[in-house]
mmCIF file of the C-alpha atoms, coordinates in Angstrom:
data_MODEL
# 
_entry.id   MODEL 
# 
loop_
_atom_site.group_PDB 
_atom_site.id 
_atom_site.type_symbol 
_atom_site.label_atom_id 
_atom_site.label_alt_id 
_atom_site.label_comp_id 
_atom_site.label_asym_id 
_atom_site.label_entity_id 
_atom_site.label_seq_id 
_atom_site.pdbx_PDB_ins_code 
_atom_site.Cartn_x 
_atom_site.Cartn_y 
_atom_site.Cartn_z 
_atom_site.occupancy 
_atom_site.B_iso_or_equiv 
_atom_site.pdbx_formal_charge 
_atom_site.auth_seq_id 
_atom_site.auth_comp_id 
_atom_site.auth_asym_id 
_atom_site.auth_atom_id 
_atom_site.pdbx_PDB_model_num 
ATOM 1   C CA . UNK A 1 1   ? 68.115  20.597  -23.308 1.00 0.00 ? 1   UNK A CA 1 
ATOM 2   C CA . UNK A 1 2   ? 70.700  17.853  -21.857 1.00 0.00 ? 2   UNK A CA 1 
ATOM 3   C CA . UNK A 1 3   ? 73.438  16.910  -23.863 1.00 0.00 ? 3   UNK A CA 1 
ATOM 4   C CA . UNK A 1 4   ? 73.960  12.431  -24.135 1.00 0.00 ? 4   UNK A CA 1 
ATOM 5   C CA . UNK A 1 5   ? 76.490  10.862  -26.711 1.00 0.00 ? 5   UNK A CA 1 
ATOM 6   C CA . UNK A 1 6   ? 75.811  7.755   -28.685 1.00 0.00 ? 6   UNK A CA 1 
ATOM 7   C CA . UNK A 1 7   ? 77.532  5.894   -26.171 1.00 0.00 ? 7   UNK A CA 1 
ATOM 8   C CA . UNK A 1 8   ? 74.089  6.046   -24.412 1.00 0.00 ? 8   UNK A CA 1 
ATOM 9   C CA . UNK A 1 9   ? 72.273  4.609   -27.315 1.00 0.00 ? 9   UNK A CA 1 
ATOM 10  C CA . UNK A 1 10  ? 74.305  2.140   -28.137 1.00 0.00 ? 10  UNK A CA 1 
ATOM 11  C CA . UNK A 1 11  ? 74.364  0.317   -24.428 1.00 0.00 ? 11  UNK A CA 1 
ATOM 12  C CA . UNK A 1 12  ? 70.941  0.179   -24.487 1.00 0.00 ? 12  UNK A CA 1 
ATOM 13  C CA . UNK A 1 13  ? 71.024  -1.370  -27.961 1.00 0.00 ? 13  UNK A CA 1 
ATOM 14  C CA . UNK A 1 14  ? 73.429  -3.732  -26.798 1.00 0.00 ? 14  UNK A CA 1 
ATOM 15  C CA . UNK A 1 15  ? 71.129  -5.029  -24.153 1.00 0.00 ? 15  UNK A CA 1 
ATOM 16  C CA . UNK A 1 16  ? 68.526  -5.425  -26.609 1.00 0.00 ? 16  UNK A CA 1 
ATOM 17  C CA . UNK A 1 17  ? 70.811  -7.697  -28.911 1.00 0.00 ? 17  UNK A CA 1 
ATOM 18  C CA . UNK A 1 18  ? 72.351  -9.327  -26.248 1.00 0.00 ? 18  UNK A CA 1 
ATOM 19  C CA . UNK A 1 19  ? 68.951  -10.478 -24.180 1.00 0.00 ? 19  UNK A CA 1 
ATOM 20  C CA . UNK A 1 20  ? 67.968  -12.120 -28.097 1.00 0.00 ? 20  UNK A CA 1 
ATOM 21  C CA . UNK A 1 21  ? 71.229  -13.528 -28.726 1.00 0.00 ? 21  UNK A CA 1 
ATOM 22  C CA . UNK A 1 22  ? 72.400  -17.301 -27.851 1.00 0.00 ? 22  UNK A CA 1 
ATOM 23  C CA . UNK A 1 23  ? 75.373  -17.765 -25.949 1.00 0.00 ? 23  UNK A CA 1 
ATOM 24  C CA . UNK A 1 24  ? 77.671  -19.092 -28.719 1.00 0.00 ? 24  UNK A CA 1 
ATOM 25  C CA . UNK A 1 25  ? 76.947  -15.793 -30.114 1.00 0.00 ? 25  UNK A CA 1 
ATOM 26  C CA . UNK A 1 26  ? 77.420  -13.481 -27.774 1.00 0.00 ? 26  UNK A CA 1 
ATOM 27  C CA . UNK A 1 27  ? 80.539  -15.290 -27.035 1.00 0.00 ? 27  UNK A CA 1 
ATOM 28  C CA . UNK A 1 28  ? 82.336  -14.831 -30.650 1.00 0.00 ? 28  UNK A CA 1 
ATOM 29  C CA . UNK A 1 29  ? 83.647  -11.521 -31.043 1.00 0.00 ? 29  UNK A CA 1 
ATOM 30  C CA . UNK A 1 30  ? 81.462  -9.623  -28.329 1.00 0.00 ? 30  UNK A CA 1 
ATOM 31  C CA . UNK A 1 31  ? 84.256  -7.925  -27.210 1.00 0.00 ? 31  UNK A CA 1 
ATOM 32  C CA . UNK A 1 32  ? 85.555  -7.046  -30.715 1.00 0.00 ? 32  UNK A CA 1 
ATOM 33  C CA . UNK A 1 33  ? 82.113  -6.254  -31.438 1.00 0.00 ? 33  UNK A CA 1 
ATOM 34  C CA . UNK A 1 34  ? 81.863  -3.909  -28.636 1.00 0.00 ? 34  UNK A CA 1 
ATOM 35  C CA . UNK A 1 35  ? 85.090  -1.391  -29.924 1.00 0.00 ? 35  UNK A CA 1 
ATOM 36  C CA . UNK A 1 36  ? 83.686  -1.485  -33.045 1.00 0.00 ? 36  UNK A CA 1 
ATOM 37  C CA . UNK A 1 37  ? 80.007  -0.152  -32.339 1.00 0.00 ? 37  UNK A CA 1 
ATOM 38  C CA . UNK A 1 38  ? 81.479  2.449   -29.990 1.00 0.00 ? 38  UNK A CA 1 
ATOM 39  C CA . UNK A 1 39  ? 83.653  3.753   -32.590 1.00 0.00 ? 39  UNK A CA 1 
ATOM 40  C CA . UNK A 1 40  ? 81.020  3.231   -35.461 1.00 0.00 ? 40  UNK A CA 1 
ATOM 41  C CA . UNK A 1 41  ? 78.079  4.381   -33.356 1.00 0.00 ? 41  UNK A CA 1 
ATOM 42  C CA . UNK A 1 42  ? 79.874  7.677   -33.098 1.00 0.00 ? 42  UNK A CA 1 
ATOM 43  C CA . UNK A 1 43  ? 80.618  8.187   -36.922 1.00 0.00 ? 43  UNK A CA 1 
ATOM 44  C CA . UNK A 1 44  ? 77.146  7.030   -37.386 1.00 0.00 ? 44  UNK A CA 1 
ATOM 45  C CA . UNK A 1 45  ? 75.653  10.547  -35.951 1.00 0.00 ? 45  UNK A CA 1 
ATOM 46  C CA . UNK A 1 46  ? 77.761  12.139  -38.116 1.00 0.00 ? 46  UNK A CA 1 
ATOM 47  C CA . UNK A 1 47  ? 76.772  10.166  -40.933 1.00 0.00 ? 47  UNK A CA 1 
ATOM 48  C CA . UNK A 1 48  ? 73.071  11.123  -39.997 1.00 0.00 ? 48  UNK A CA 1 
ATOM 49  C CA . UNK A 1 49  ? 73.883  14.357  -40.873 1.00 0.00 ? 49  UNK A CA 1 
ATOM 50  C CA . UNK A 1 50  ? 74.233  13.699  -44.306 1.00 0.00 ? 50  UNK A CA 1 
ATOM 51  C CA . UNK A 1 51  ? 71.212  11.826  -45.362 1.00 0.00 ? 51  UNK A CA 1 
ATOM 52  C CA . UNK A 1 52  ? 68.078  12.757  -47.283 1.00 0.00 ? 52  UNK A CA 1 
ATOM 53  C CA . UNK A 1 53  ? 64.852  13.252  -45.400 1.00 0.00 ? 53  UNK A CA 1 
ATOM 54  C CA . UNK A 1 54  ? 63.822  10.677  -47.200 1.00 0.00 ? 54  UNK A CA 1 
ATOM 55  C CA . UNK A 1 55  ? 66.251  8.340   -46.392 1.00 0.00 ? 55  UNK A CA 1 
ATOM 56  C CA . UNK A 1 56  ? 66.378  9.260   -42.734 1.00 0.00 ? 56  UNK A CA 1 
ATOM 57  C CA . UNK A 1 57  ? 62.556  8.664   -42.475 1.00 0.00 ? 57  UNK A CA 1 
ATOM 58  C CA . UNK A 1 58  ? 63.216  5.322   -43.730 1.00 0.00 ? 58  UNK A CA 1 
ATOM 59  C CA . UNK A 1 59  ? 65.361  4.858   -41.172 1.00 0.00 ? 59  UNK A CA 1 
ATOM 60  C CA . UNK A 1 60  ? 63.079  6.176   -38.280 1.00 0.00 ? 60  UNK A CA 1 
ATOM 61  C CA . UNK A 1 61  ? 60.754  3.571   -39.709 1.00 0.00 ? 61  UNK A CA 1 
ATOM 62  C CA . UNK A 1 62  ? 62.871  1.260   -38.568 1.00 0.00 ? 62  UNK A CA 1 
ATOM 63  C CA . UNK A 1 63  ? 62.820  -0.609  -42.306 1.00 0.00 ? 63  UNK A CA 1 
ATOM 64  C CA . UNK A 1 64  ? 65.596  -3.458  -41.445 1.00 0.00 ? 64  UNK A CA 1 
ATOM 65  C CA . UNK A 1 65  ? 67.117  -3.077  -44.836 1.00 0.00 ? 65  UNK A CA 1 
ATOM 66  C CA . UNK A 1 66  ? 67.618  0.498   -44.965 1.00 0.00 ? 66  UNK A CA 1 
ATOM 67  C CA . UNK A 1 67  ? 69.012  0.124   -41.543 1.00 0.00 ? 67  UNK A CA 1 
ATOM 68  C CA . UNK A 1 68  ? 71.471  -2.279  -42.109 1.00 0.00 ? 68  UNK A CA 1 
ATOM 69  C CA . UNK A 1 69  ? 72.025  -0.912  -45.625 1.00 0.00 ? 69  UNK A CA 1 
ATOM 70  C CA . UNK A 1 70  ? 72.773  2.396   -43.494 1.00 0.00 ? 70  UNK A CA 1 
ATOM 71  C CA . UNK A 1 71  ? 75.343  0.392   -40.951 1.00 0.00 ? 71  UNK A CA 1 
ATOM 72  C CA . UNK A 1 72  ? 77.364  -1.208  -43.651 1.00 0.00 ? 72  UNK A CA 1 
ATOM 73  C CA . UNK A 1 73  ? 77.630  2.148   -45.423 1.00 0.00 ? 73  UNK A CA 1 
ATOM 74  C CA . UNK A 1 74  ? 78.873  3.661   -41.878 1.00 0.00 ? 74  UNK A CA 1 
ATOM 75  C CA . UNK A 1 75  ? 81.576  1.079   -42.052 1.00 0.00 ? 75  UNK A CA 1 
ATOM 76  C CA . UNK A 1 76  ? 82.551  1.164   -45.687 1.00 0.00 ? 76  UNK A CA 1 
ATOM 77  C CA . UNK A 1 77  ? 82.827  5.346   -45.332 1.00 0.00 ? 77  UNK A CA 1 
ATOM 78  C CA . UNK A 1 78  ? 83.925  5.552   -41.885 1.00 0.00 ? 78  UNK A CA 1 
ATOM 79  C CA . UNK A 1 79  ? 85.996  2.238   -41.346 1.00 0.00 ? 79  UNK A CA 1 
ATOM 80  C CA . UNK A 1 80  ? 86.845  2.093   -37.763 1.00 0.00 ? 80  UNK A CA 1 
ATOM 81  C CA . UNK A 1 81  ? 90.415  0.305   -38.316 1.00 0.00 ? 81  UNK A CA 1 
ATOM 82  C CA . UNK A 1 82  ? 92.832  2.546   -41.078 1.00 0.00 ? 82  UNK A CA 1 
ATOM 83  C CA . UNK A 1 83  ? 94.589  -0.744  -41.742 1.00 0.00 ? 83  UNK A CA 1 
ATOM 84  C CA . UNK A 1 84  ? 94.682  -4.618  -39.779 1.00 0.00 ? 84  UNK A CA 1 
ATOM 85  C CA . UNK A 1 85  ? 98.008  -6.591  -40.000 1.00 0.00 ? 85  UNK A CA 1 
ATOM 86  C CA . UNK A 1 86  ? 99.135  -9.896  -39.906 1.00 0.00 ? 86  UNK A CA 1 
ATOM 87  C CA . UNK A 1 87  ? 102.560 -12.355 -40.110 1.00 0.00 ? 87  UNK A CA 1 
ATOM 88  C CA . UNK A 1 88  ? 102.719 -14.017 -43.490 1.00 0.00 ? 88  UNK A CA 1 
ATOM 89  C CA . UNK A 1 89  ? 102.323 -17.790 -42.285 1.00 0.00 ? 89  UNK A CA 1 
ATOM 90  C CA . UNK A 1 90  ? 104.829 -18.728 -45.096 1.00 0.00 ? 90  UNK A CA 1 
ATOM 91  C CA . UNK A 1 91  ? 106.667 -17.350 -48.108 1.00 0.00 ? 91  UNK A CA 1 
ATOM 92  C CA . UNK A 1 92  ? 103.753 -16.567 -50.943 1.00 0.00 ? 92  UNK A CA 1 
ATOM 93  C CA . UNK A 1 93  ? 104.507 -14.522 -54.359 1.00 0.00 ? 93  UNK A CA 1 
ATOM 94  C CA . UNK A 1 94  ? 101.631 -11.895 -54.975 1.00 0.00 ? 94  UNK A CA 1 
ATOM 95  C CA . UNK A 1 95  ? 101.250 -10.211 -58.131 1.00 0.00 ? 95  UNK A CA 1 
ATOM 96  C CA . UNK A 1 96  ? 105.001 -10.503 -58.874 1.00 0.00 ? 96  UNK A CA 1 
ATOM 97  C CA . UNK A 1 97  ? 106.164 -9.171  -55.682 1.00 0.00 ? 97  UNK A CA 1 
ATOM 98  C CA . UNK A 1 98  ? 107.683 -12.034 -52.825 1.00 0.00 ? 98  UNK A CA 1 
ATOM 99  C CA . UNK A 1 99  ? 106.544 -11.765 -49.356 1.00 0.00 ? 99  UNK A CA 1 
ATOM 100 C CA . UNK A 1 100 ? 108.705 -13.612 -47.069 1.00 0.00 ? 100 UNK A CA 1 
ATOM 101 C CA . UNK A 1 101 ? 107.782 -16.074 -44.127 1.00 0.00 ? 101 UNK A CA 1 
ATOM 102 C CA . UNK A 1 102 ? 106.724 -14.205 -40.940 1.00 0.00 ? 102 UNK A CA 1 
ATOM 103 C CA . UNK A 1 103 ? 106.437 -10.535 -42.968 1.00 0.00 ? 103 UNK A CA 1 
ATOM 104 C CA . UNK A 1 104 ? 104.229 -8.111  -41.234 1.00 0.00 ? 104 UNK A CA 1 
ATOM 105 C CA . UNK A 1 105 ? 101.814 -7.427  -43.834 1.00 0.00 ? 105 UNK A CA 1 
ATOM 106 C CA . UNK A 1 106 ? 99.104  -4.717  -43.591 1.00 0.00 ? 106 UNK A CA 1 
ATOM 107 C CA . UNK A 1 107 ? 95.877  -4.218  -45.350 1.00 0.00 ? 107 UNK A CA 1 
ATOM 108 C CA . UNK A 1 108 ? 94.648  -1.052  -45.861 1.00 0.00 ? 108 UNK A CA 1 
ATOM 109 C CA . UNK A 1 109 ? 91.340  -0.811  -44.952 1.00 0.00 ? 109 UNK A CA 1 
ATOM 110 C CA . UNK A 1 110 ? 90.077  2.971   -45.487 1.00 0.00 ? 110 UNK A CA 1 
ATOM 111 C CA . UNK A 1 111 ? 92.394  2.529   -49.179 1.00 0.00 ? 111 UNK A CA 1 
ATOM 112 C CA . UNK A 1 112 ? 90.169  -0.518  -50.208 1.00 0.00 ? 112 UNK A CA 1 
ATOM 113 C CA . UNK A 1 113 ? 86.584  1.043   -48.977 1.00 0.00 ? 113 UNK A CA 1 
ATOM 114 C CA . UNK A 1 114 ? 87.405  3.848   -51.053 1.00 0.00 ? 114 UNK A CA 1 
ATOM 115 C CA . UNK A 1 115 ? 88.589  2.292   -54.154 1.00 0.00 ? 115 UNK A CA 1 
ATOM 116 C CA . UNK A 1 116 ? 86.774  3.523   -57.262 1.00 0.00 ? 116 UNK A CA 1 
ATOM 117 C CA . UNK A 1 117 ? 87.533  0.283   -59.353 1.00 0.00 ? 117 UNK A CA 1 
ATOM 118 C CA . UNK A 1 118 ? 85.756  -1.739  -56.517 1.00 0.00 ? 118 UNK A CA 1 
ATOM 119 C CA . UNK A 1 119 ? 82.844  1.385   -54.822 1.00 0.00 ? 119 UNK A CA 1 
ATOM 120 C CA . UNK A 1 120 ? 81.557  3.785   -57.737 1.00 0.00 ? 120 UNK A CA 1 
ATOM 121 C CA . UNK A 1 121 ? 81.420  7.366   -56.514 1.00 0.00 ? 121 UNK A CA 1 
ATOM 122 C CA . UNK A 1 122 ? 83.087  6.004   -53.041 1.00 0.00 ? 122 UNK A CA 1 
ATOM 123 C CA . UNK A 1 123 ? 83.540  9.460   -51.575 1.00 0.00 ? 123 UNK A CA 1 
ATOM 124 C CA . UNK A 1 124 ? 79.527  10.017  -51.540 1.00 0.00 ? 124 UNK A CA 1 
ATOM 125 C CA . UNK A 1 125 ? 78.093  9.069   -48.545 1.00 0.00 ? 125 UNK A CA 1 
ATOM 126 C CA . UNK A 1 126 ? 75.135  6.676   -50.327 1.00 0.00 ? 126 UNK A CA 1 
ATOM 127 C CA . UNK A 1 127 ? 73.345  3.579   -48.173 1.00 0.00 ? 127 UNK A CA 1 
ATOM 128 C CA . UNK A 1 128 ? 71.379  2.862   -51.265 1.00 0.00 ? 128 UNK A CA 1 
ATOM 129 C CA . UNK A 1 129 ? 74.766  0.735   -53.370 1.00 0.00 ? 129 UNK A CA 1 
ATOM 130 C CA . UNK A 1 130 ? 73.877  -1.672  -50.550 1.00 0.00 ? 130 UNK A CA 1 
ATOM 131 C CA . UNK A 1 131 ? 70.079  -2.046  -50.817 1.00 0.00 ? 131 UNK A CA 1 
ATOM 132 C CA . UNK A 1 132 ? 69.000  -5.379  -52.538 1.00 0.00 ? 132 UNK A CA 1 
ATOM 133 C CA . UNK A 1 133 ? 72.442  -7.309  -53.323 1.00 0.00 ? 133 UNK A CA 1 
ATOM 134 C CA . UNK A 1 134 ? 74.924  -9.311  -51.650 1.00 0.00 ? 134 UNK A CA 1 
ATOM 135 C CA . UNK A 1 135 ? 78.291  -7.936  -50.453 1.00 0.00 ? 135 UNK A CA 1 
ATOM 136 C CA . UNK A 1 136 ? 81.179  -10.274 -51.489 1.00 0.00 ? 136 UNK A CA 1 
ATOM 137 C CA . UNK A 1 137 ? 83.752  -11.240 -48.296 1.00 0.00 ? 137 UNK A CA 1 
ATOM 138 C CA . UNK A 1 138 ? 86.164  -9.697  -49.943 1.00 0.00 ? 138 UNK A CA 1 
ATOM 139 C CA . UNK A 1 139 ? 84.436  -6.695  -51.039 1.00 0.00 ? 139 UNK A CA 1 
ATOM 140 C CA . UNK A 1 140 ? 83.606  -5.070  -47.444 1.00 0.00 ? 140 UNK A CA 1 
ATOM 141 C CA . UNK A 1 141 ? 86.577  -5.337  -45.295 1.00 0.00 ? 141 UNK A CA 1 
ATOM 142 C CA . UNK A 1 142 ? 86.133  -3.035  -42.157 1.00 0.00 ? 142 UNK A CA 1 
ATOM 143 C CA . UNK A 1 143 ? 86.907  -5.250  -40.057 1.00 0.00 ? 143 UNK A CA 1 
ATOM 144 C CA . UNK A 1 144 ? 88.984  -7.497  -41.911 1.00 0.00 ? 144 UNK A CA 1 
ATOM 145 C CA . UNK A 1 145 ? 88.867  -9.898  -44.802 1.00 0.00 ? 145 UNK A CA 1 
ATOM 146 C CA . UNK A 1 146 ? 88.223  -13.506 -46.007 1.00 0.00 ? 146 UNK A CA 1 
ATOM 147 C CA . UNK A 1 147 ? 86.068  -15.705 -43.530 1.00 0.00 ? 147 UNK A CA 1 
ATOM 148 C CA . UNK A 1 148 ? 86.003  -15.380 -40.384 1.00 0.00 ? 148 UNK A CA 1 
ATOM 149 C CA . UNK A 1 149 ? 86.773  -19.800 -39.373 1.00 0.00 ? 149 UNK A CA 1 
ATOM 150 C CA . UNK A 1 150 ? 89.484  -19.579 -41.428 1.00 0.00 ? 150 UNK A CA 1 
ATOM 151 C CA . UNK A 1 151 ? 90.907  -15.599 -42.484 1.00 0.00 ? 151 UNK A CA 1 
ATOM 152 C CA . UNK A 1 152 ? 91.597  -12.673 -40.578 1.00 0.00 ? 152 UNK A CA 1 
ATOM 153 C CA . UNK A 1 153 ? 88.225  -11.082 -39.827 1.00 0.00 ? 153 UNK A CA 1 
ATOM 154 C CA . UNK A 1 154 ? 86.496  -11.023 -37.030 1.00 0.00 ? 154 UNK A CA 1 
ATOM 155 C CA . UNK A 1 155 ? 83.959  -13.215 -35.387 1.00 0.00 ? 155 UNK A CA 1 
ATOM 156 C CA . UNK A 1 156 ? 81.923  -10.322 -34.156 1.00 0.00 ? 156 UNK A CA 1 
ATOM 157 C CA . UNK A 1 157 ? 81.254  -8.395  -37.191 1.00 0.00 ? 157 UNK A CA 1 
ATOM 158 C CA . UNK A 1 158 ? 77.632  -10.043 -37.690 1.00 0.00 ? 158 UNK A CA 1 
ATOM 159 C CA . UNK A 1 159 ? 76.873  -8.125  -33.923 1.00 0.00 ? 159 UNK A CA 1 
ATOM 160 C CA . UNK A 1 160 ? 78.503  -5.098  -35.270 1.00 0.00 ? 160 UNK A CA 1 
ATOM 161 C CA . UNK A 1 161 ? 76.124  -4.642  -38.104 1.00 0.00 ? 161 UNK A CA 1 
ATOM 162 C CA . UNK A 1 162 ? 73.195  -5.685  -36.261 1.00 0.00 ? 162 UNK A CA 1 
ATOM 163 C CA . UNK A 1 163 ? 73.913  -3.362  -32.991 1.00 0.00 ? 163 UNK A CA 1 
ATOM 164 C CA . UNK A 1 164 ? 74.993  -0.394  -35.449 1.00 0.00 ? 164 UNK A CA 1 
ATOM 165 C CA . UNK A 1 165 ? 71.089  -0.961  -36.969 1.00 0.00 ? 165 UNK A CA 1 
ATOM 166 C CA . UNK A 1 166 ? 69.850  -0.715  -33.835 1.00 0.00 ? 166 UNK A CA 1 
ATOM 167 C CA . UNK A 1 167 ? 71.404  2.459   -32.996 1.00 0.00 ? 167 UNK A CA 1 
ATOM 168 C CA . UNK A 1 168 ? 70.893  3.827   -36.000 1.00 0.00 ? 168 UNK A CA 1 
ATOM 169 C CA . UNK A 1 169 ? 67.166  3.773   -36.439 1.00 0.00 ? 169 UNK A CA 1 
ATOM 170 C CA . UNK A 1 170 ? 66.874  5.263   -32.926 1.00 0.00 ? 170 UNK A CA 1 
ATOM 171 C CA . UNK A 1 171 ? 69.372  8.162   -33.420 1.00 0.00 ? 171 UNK A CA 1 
ATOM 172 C CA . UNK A 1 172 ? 67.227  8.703   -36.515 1.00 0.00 ? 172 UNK A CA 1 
ATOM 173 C CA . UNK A 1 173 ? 63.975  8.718   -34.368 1.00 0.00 ? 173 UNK A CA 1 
ATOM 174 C CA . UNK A 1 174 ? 65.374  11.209  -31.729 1.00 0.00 ? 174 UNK A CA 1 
ATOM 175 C CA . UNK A 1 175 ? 65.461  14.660  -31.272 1.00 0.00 ? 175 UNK A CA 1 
ATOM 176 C CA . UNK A 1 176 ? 68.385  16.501  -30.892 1.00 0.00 ? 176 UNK A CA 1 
ATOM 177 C CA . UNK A 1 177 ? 70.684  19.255  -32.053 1.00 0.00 ? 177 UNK A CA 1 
ATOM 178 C CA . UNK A 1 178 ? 74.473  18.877  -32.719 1.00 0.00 ? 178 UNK A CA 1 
ATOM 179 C CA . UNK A 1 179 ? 76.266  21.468  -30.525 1.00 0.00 ? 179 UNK A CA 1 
ATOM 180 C CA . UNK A 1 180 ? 79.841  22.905  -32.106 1.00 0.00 ? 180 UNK A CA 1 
ATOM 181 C CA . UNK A 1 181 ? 82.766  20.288  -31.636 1.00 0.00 ? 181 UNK A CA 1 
ATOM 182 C CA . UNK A 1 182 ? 85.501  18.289  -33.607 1.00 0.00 ? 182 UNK A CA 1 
ATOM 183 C CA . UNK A 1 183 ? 83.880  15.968  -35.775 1.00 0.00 ? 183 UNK A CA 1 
ATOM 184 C CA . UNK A 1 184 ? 86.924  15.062  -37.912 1.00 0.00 ? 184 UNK A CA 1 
ATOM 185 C CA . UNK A 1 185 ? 88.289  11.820  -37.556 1.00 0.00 ? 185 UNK A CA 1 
ATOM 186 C CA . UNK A 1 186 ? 91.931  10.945  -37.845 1.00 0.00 ? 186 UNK A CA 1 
ATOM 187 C CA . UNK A 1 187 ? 93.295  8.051   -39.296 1.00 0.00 ? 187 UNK A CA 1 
ATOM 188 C CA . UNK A 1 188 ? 96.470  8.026   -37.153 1.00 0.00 ? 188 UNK A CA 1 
ATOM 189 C CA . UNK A 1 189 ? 94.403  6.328   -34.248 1.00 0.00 ? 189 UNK A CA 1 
ATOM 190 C CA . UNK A 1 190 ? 92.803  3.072   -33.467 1.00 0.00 ? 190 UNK A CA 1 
ATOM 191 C CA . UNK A 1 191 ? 89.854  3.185   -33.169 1.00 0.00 ? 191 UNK A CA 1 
ATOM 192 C CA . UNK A 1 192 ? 89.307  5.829   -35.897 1.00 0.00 ? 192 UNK A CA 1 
ATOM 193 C CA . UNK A 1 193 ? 86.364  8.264   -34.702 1.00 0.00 ? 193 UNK A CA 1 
ATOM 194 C CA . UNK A 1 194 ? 85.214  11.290  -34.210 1.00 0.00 ? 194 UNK A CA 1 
ATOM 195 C CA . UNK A 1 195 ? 87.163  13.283  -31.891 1.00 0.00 ? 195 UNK A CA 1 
ATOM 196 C CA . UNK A 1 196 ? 84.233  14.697  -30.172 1.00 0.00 ? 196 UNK A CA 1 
ATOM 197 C CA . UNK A 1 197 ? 82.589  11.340  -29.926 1.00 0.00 ? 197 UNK A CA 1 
ATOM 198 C CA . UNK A 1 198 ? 79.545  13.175  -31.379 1.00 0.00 ? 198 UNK A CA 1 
ATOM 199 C CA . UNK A 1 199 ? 77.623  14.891  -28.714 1.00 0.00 ? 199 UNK A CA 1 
ATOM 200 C CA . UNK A 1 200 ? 73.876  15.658  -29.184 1.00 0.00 ? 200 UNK A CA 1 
ATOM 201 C CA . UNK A 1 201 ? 71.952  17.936  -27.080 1.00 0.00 ? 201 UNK A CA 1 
ATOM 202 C CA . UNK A 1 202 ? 68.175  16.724  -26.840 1.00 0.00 ? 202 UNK A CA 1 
ATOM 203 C CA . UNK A 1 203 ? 65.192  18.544  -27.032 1.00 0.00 ? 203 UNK A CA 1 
ATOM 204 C CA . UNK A 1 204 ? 63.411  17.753  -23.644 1.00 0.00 ? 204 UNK A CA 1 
ATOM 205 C CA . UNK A 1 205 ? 59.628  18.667  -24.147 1.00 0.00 ? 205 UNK A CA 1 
ATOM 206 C CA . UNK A 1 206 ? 58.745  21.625  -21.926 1.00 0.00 ? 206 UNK A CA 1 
ATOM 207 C CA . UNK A 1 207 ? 56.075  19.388  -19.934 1.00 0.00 ? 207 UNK A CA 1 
ATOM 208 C CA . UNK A 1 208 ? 58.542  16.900  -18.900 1.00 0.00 ? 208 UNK A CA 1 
# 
């Protein structure tokens, strides 16, 4: 057996994206993009781990709603970012409370994506709650809020999503073990992952 991390996987997904995508695109948020997968890529193994067979055949079929269904719920239970900031551009009240001009303001990302008034159950690792609806702007927020011309989100998330698929179906399709190591992620670093970076040992066939 050789041992491979999802770093591996998600390069060569990010060729695949990249050789499909138009300039303009690859140009907003690639870089942002880029963190993101590697951290999310990571927590995505893990997140393998706890799926149905069912579900993770779904995913080895390579169904494009289950996958991204799969990456969005990777983000909402594993959000990369604990928190993003920003400088209030001017004095605002919000729900009583004044926040003055130029206040560093934080949202808390990993407190919002596991909210039980806005994600029923949000501690259960389920792809399904996004499987034939819209998610509101506002309502998914791992890698920031509003829109992304005009709030504090960024430009890259669409790439995100659509590398994290990628990976996803083909960590799905492959076959490996997952040696002992750290899987725990802290929420004192940026990016959050797993400390191990989930490392997989594959099963070479004997014949190869």
């Amino acid at each position: 057996m050789s041992e491979t991390s999802t770093g591996d996987a998600v390069a060569v997904a990010a060729t695949a994206v990249q050789s499909a995508a138009t300039d303009s695109w690859r140009r907003a948020g690639l870089a942002g993009a880029a963190i993101g997968v590697i951290a999310a890529g990571a927590a995505a193994g893990v997140a393998l781990e706890r799926l149905t067979v069912g579900r993770r055949d779904a995913l080895r079929r390579g169904d494009p709603a289950d996958a991204e269904a799969f990456a969005n719920e990777v983000r909402r239970f594993y959000p990369f970012v604990p928190f993003v900031g920003g400088l209030a551009a001017g004095e605002l009240r919000w729900q009583g409370v004044v926040v003055p001009e130029g206040s560093l303001v934080l949202l808390d990302v990993y407190g919002r994506q596991h909210d039980p008034d806005v994600w029923p159950d949000p501690y259960a690792f389920r792809p399904e709650r996004f499987l034939g609806r819209s998610v509101a702007s506002d309502e998914l927020i791992p890698q920031g809020g509003g829109d992304a011309a005009t709030g504090h989100r960024c430009p890259g998330e669409d790439i995100t999503v659509a590398l994290l698929s990628c990976l996803s179906t083909r960590l799905a399709d492959m076959n490996y073990l997952v040696p002992p190591q750290d899987l725990s992620i802290s929420l004192r670093r940026v990016p959050a992952r797993p400390s191990s970076g989930f490392v997989v040992s594959l099963r070479v066939p004997s014949d190869a």
